[in-house]
Chimera marker file (.cmm) of the C-alpha trace (Angstrom):
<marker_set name="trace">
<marker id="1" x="0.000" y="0.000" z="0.000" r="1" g="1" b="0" radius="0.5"/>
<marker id="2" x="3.090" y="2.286" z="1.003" r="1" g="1" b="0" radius="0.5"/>
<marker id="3" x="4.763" y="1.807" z="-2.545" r="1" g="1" b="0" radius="0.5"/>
<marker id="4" x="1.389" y="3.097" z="-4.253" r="1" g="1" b="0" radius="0.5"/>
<marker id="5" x="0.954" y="5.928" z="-2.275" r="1" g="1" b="0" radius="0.5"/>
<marker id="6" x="4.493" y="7.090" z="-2.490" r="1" g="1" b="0" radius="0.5"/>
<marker id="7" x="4.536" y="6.397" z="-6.534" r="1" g="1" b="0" radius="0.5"/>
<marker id="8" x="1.452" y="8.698" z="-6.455" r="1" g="1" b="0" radius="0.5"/>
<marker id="9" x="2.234" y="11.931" z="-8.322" r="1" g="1" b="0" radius="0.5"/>
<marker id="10" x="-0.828" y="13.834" z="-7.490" r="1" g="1" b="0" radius="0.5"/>
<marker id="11" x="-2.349" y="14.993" z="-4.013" r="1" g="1" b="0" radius="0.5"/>
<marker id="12" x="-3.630" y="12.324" z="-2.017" r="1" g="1" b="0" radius="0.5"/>
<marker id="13" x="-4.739" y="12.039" z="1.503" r="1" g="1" b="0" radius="0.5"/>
<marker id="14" x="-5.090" y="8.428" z="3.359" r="1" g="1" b="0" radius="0.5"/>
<marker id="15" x="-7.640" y="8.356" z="6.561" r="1" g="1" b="0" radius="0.5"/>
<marker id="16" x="-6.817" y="5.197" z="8.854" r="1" g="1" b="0" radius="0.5"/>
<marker id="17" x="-9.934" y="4.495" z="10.649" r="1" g="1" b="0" radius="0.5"/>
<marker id="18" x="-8.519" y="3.437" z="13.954" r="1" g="1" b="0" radius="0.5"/>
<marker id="19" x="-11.149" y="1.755" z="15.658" r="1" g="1" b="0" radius="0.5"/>
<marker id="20" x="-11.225" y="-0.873" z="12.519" r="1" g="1" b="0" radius="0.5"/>
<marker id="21" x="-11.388" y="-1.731" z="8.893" r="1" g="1" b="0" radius="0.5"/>
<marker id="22" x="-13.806" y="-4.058" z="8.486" r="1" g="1" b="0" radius="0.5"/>
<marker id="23" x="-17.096" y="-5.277" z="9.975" r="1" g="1" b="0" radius="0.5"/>
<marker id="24" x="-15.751" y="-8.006" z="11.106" r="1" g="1" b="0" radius="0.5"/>
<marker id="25" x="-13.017" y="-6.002" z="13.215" r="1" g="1" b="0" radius="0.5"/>
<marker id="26" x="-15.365" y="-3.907" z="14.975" r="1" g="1" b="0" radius="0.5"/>
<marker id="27" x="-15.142" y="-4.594" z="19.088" r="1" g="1" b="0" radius="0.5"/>
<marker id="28" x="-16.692" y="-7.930" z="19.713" r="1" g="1" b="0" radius="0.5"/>
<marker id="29" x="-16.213" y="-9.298" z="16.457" r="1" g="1" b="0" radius="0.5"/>
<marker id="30" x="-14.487" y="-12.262" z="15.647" r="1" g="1" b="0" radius="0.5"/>
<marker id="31" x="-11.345" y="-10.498" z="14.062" r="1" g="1" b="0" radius="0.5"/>
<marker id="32" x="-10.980" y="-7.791" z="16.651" r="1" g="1" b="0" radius="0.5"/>
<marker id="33" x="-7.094" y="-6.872" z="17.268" r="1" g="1" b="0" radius="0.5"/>
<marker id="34" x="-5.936" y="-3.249" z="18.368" r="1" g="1" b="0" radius="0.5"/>
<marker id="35" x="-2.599" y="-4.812" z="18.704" r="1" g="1" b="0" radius="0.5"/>
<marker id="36" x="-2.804" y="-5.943" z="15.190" r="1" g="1" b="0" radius="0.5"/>
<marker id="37" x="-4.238" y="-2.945" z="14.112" r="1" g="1" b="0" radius="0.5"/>
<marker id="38" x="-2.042" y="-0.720" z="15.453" r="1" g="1" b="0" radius="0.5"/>
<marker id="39" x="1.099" y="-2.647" z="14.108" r="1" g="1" b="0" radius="0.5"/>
<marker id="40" x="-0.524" y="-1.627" z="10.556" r="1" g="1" b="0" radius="0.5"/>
<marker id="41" x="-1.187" y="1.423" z="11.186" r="1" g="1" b="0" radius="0.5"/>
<marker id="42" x="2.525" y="2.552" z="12.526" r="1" g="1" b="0" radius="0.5"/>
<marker id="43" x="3.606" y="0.666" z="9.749" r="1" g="1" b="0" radius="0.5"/>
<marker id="44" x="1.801" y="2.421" z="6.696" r="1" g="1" b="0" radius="0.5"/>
<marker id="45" x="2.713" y="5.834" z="8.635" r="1" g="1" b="0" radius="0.5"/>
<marker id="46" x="6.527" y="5.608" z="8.679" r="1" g="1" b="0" radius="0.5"/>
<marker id="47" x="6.687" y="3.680" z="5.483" r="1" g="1" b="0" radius="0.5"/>
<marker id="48" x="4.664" y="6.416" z="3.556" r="1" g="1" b="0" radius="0.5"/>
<marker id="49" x="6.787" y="9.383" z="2.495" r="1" g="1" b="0" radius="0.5"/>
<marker id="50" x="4.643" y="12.175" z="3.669" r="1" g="1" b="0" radius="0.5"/>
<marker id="51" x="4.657" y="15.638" z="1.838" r="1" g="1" b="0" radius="0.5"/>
<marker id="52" x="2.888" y="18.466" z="1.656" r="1" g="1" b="0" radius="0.5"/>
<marker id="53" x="0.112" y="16.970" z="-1.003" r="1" g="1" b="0" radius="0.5"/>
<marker id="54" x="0.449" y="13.344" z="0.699" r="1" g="1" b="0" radius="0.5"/>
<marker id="55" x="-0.305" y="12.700" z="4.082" r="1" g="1" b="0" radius="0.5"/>
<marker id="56" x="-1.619" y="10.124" z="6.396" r="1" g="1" b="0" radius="0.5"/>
<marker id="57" x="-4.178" y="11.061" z="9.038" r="1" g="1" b="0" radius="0.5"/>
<marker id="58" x="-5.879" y="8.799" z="11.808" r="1" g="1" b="0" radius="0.5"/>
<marker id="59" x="-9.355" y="9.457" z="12.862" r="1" g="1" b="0" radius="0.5"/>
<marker id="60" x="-10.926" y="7.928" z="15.592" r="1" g="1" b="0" radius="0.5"/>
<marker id="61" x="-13.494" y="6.330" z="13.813" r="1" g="1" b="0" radius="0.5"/>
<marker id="62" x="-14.385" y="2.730" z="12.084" r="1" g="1" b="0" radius="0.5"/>
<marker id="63" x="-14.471" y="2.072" z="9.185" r="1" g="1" b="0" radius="0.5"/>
<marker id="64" x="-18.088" y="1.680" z="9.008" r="1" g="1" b="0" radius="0.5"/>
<marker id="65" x="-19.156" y="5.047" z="10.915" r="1" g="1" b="0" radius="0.5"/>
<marker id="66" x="-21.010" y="7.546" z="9.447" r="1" g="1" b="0" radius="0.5"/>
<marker id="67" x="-18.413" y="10.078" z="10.773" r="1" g="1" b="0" radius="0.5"/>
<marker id="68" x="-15.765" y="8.323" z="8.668" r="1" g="1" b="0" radius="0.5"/>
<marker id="69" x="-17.619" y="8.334" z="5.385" r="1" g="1" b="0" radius="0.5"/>
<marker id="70" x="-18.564" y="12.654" z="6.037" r="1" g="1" b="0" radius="0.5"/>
<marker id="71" x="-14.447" y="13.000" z="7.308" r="1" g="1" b="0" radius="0.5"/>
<marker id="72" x="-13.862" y="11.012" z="3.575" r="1" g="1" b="0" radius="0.5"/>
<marker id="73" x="-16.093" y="13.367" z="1.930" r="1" g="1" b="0" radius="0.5"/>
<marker id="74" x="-14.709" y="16.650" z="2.903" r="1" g="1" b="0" radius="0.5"/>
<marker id="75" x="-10.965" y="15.493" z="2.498" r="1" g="1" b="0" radius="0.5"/>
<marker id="76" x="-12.348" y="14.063" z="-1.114" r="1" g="1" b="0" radius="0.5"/>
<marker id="77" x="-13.485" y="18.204" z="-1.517" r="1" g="1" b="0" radius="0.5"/>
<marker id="78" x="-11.027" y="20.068" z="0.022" r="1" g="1" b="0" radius="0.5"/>
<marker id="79" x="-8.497" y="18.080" z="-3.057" r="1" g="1" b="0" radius="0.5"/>
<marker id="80" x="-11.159" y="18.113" z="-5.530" r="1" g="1" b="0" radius="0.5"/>
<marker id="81" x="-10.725" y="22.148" z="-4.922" r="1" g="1" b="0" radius="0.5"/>
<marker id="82" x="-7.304" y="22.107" z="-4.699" r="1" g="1" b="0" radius="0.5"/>
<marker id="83" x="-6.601" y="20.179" z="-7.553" r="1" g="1" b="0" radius="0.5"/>
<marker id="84" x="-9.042" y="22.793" z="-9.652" r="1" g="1" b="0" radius="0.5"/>
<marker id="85" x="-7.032" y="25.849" z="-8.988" r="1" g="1" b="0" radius="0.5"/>
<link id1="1" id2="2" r="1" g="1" b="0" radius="0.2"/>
<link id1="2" id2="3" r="1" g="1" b="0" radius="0.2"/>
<link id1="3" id2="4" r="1" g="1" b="0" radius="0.2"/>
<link id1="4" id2="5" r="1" g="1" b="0" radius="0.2"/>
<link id1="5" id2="6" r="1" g="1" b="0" radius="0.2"/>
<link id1="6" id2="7" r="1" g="1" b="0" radius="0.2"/>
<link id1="7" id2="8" r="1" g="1" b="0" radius="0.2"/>
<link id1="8" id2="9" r="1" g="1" b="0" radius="0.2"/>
<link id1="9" id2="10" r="1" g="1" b="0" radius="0.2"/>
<link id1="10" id2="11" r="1" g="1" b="0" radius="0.2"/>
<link id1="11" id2="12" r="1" g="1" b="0" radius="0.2"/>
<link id1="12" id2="13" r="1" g="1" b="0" radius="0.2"/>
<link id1="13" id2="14" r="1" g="1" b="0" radius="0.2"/>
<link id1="14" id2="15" r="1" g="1" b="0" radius="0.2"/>
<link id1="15" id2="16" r="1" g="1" b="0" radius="0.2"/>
<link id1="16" id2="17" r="1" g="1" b="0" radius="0.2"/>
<link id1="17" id2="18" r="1" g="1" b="0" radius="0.2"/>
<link id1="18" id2="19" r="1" g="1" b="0" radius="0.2"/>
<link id1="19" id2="20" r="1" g="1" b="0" radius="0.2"/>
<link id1="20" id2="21" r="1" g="1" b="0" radius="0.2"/>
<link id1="21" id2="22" r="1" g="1" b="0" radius="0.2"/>
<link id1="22" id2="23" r="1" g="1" b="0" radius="0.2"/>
<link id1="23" id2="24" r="1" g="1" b="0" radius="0.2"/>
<link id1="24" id2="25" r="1" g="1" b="0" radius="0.2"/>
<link id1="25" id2="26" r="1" g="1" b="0" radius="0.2"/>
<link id1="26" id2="27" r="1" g="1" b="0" radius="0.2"/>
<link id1="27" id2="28" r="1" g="1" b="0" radius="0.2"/>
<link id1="28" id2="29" r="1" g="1" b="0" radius="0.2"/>
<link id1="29" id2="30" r="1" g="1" b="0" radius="0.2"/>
<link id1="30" id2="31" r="1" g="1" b="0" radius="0.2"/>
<link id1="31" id2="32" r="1" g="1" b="0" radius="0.2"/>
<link id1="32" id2="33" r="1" g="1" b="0" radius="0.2"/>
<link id1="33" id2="34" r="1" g="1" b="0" radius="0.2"/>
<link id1="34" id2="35" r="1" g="1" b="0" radius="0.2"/>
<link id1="35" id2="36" r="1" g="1" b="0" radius="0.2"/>
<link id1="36" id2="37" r="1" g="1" b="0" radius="0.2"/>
<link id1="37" id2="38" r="1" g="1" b="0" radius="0.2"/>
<link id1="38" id2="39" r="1" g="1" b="0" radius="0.2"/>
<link id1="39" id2="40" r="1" g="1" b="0" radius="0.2"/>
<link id1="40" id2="41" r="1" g="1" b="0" radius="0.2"/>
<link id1="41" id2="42" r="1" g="1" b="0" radius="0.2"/>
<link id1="42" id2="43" r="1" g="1" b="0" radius="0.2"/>
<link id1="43" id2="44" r="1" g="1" b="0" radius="0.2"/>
<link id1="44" id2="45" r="1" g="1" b="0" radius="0.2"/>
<link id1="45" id2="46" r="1" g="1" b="0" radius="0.2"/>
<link id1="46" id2="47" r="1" g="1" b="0" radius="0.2"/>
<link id1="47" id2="48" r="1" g="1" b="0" radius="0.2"/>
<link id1="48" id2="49" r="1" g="1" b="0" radius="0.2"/>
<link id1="49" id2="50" r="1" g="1" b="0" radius="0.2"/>
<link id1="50" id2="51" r="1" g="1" b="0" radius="0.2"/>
<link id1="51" id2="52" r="1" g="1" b="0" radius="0.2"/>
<link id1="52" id2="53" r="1" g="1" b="0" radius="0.2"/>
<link id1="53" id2="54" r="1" g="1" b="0" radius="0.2"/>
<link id1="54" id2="55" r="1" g="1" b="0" radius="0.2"/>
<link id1="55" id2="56" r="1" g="1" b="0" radius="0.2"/>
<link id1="56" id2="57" r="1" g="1" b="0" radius="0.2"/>
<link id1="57" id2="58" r="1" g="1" b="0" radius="0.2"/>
<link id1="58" id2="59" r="1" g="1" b="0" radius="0.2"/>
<link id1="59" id2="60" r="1" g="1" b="0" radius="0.2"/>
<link id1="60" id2="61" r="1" g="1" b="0" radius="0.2"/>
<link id1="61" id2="62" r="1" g="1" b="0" radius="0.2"/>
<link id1="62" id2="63" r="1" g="1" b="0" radius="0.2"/>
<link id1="63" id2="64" r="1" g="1" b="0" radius="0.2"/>
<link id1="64" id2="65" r="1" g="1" b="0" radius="0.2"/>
<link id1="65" id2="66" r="1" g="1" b="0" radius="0.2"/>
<link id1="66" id2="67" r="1" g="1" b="0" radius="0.2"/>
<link id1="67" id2="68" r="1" g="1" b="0" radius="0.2"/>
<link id1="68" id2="69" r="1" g="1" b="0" radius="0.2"/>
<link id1="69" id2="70" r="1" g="1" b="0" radius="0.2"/>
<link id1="70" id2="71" r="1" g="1" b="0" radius="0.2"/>
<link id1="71" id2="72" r="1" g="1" b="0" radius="0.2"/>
<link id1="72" id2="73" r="1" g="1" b="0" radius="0.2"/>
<link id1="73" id2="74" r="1" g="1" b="0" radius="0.2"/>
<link id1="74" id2="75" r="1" g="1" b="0" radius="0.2"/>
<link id1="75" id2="76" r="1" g="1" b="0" radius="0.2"/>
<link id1="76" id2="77" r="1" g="1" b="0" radius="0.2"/>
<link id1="77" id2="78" r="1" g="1" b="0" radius="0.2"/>
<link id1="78" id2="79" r="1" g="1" b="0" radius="0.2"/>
<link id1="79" id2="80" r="1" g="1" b="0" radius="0.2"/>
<link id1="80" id2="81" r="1" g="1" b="0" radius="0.2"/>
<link id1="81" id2="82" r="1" g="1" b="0" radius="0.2"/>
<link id1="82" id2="83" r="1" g="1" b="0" radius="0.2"/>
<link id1="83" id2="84" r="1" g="1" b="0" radius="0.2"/>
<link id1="84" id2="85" r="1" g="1" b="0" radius="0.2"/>
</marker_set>
């Protein structure tokens, strides 16, 4: 994930949801790990070569969480109007 991100020419953002990526993650679920998901996390942060127009931000959300999808949305505009000037 780290290579594609840094081979990205263009202005990206990446939102870790840090309360889990999948349903099946979620607290009380079968595949629930913070240890696990932490180790990722770290992992994608110092292997990503953040810039200006490419950074990594946690939210303390899951993946599924309506919060999440609106944070997605206004990082998805604020580039969309960056990218048009």
């Amino acid at each position: 994930m780290a290579d594609k991100i840094n081979r990205s020419t263009r202005a990206l953002g990446d939102a870790i949801p840090e309360r889990g990526v999948s349903a099946i993650d979620a607290p009380g679920q079968p595949f629930y790990d913070r240890e696990a998901d932490e180790s990722l996390f770290t992992e994608l942060e110092s292997a990503v070569k953040a810039t200006p127009e490419r950074q990594i931000r946690r939210l303390p959300y899951h993946i599924n969480d309506p919060e999440f999808a609106a944070a997605l949305v206004a990082a998805f505009l604020q580039l969309s109007k960056a990218s048009q000037r």
